[in-house]
C-alpha positions as CSV (number, residue, x, y, z in Angstrom):
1,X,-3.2,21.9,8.8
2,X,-1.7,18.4,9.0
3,X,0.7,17.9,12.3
4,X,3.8,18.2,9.7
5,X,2.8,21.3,8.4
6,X,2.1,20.5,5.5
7,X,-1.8,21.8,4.1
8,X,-1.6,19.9,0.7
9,X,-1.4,16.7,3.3
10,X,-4.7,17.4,4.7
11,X,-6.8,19.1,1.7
12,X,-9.0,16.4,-0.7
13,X,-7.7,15.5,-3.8
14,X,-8.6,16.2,-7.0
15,X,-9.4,12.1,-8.9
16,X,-9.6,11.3,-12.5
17,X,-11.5,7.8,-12.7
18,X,-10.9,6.4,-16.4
19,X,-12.9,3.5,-17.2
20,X,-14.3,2.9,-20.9
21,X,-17.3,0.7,-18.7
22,X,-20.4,3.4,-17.7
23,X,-21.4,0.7,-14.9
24,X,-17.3,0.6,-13.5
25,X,-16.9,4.3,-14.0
26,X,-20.0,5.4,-11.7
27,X,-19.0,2.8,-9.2
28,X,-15.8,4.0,-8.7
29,X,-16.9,7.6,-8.3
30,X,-19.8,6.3,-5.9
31,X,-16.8,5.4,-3.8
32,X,-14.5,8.2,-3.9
33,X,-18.0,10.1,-2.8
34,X,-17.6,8.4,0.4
35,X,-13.9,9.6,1.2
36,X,-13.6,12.7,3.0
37,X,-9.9,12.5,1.5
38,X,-11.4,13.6,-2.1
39,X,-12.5,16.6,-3.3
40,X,-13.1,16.9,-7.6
41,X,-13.9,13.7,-9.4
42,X,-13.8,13.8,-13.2
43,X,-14.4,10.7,-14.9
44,X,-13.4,9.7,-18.5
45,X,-14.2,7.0,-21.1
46,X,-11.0,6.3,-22.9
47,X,-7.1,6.5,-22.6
48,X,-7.1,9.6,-25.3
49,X,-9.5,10.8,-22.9
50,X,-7.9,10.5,-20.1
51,X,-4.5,11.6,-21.4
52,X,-5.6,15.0,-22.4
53,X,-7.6,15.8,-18.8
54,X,-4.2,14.7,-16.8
55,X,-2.8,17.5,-19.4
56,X,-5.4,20.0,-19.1
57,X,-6.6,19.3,-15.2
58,X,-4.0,17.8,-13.4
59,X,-5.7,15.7,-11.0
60,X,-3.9,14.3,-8.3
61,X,-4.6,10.5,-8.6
62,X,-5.7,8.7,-11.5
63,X,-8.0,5.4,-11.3
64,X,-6.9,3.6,-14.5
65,X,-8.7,0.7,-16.2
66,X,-5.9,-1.6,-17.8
67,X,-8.1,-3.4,-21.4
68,X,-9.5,-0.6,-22.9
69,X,-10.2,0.4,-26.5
70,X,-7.3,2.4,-27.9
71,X,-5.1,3.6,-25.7
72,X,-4.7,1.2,-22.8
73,X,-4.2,1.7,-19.3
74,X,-0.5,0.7,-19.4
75,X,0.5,3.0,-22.3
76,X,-1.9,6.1,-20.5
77,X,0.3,5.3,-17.7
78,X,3.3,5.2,-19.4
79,X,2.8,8.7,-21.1
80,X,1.6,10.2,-18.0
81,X,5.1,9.0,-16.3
82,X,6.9,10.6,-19.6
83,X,6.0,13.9,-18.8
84,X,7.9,13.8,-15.8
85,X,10.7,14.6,-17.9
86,X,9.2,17.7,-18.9
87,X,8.1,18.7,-15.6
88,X,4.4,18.6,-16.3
89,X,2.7,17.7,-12.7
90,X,2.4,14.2,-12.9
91,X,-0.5,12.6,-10.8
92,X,-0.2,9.2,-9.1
93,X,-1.9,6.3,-10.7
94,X,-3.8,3.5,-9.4
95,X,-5.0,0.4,-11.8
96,X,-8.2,-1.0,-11.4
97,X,-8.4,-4.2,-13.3
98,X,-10.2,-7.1,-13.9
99,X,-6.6,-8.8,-14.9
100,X,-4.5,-9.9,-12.4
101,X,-2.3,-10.4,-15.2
102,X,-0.8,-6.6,-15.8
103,X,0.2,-6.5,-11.7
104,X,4.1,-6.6,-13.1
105,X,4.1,-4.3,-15.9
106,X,2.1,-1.7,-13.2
107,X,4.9,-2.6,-10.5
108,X,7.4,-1.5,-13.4
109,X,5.5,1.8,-14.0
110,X,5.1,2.6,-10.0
111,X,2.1,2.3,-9.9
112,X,0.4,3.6,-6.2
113,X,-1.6,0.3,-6.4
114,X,-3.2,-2.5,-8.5
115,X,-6.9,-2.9,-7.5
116,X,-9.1,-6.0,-8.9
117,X,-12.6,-5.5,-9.8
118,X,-15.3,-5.2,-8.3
119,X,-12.9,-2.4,-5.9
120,X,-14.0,-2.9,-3.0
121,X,-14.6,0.4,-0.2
122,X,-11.3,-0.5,2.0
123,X,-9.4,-1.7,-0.9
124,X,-9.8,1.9,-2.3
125,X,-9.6,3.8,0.4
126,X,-6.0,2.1,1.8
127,X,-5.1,2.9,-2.1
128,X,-6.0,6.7,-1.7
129,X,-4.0,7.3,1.8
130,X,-1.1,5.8,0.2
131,X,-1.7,8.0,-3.3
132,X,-1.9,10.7,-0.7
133,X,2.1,10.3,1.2
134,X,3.2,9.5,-1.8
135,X,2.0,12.8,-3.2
136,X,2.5,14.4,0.0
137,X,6.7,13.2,-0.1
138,X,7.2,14.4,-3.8
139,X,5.8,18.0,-3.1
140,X,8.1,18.1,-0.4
141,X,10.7,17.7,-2.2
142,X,11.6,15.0,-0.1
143,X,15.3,13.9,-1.5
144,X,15.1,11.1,1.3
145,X,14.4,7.2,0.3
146,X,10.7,6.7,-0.1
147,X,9.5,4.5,2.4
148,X,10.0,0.9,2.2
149,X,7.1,-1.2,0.9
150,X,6.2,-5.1,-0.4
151,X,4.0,-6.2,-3.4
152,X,2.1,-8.8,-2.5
153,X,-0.3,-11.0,-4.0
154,X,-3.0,-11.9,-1.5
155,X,-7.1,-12.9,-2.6
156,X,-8.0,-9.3,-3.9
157,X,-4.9,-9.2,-6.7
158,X,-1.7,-7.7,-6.3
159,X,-1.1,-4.5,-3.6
160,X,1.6,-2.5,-2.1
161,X,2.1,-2.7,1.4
162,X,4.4,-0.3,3.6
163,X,6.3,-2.1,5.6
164,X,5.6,0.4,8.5
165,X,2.0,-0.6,8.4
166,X,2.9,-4.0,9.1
167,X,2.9,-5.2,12.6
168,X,3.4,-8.4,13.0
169,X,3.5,-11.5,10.3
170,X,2.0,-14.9,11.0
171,X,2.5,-18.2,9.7
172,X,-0.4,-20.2,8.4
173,X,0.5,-23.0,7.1
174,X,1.7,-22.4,3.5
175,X,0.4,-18.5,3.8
176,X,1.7,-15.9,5.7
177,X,-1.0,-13.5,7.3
178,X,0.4,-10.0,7.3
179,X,-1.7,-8.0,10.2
180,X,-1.2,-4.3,9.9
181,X,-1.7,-1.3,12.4
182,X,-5.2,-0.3,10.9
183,X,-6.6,-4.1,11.6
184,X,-7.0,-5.0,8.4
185,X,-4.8,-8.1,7.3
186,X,-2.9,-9.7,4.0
187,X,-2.8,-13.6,3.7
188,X,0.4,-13.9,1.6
189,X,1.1,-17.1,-0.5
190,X,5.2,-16.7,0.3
191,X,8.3,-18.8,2.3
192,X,8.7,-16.8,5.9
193,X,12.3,-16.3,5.1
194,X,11.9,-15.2,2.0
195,X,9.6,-12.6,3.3
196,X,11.8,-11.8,6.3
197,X,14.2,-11.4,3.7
198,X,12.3,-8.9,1.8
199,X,11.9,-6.5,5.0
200,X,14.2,-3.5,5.6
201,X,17.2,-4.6,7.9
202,X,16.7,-3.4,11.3
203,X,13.3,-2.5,11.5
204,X,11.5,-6.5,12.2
205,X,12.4,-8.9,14.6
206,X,11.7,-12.7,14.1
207,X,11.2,-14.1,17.5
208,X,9.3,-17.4,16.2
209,X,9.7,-19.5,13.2
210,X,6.1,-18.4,12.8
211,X,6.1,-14.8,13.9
212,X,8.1,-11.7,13.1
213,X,7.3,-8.5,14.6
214,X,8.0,-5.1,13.7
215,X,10.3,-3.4,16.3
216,X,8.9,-0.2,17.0
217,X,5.9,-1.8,17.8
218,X,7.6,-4.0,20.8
219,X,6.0,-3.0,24.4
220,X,8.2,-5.8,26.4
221,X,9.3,-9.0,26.9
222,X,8.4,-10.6,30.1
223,X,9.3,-14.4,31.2
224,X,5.6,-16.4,32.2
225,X,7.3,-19.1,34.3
226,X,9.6,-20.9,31.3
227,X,7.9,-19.3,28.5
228,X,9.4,-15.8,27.6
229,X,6.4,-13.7,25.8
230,X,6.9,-10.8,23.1
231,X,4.1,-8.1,24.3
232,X,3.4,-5.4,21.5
233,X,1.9,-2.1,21.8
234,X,-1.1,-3.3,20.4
235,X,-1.5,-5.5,23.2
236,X,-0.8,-9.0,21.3
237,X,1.4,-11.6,22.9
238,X,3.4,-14.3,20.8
239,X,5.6,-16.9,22.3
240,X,9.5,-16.3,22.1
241,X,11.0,-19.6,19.8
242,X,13.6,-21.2,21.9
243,X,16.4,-21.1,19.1
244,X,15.2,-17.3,19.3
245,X,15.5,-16.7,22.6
246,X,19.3,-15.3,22.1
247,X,18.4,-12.8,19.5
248,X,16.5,-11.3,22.8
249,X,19.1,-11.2,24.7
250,X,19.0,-8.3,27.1
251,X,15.9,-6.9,26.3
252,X,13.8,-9.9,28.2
253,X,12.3,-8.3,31.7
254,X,11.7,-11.1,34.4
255,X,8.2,-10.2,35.2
C-alpha cells in the first residue's frame, strides 16, 4: 500500500493504446511493457474502436492518436469527457501525435499530456506517473484544487509540468531551462517574468534575474565574503542578485 493509504495509488493500470498505425501501436505497448506502473494493455485501431473499449473496459489511461480515419483523437476524447456527465468512469487521456498543432485543443479537453512521436521511454513514463495522481486525486474524491501545473512547449512538443516538480528555473539566453526534482530538465522558449508570473504565489522565490527557485526546496542562505549564496536541498548554489538581496531579508545566515 502507498504511504497515503491509498492501494489504487500503488496497483498498475489498466492502458488502452489507440493508434490506427500497426508500427505506432506496438511501439507504444513495447513501452508501457517496461513500466512496472502498468498492468493490462489493450490496443485498438480506430476512434470507434477505441470509444466502445473505454465503454466496455474502462481502462485507466488512454494513449490517443490525434489524425486518424473516422473518429479522431480529439472527438474520442471529447466523448470520453461527455460521459462524465453520466457518471461512466472516465479514464485519463494522453495524445500521442505527430502534430504539434492539436497541443491547444488537447489543453482545452485536459488532457494528462501531449506526447510527439516517436514517444520517447521518459517522455512516457513522466506522462503515466502524472496519469496516475491525477487518477489517484479523482478517486479520492479530492474536492481540493488540483495541483498547480504549466504547459510548456519545449523540443519534444507541448507537456504539462507540476509546478512542484520544478526546482529551480534558469535563464539561457532567450530560453528558460526548467530543472525538475527527478533530473530531467525543460528548455522553455518564454520571458522569465512572464513565467514567474505563471507560478503559484508563494511557493517560488526569484533571487536572480536569471534564477528562481522553488521555496520548499531552500536549504540556506549563507554570505561567501560579499556574495550571499541560495543553497537548495539538492545541493545547488546560485548567486543572490543584488536588487534581490532585500526580498531575503532575514532569512540570510552569515556563515
Amino acid at each position: 500500500m502507498s504511504a497515503n493509504g491509498d492501494p489504487a495509488a500503488c496497483s498498475p493500470i489498466h492502458v488502452l493504446v489507440v493508434d490506427d498505425e500497426p508500427l505506432a501501436r506496438n511501439r507504444l505497448r513495447a513501452l508501457c511493457q517496461r513500466l512496472d506502473s502498468v498492468g493490462l494493455i489493450d490496443l485498438c485501431d480506430s476512434g470507434e474502436e477505441a470509444c466502445q473499449k473505454v465503454r466496455d473496459h474502462g481502462p485507466d489511461l488512454v494513449l490517443l492518436d490525434v489524425d486518424m480515419p473516422g473518429l479522431s483523437g480529439l472527438e474520442v476524447a471529447d466523448m470520453i469527457r461527455s460521459n462524465a456527465a453520466a457518471g461512466d468512469k472516465v479514464p485519463e487521456i494522453v495524445f500521442t501525435t505527430a502534430h504539434s498543432s492539436y497541443a491547444a485543443q488537447a489543453f482545452r479537453l485536459d488532457a494528462a499530456d501531449y506526447l510527439l512521436k516517436p514517444v520517447k521511454q521518459a517522455q512516457l513514463e513522466e506522462a503515466v506517473a502524472r496519469a496516475r495522481e491525477r487518477l489517484r486525486i479523482r478517486r479520492q474524491g479530492d474536492t481540493a484544487q488540483p495541483p498547480p501545473y504549466l504547459w510548456v512547449q519545449d523540443g519534444a512538443g507541448s507537456v504539462q509540468i507540476l509546478c512542484r516538480d520544478i526546482a529551480y528555473i534558469l535563464a539561457e539566453r532567450d530560453y528558460m531551462r526548467l530543472c525538475l526534482t527527478s533530473g530531467l530538465s525543460r528548455l522553455v522558449h518564454e520571458p522569465m517574468h512572464v513565467l514567474e508570473d505563471r507560478l503559484p504565489s508563494g511557493d517560488f522565490l526569484r533571487i536572480h534575474r536569471s534564477t528562481i527557485v522553488r521555496k520548499a526546496g531552500i536549504r540556506e542562505f549563507r554570505r561567501d565574503g560579499r556574495q550571499v549564496l541560495c543553497v537548495l536541498q539538492c545541493g545547488a548554489e546560485f548567486p543572490v542578485g543584488p536588487s534581490y538581496k532585500n526580498k531575503i531579508g532575514q532569512n540570510i545566515r552569515t556563515r
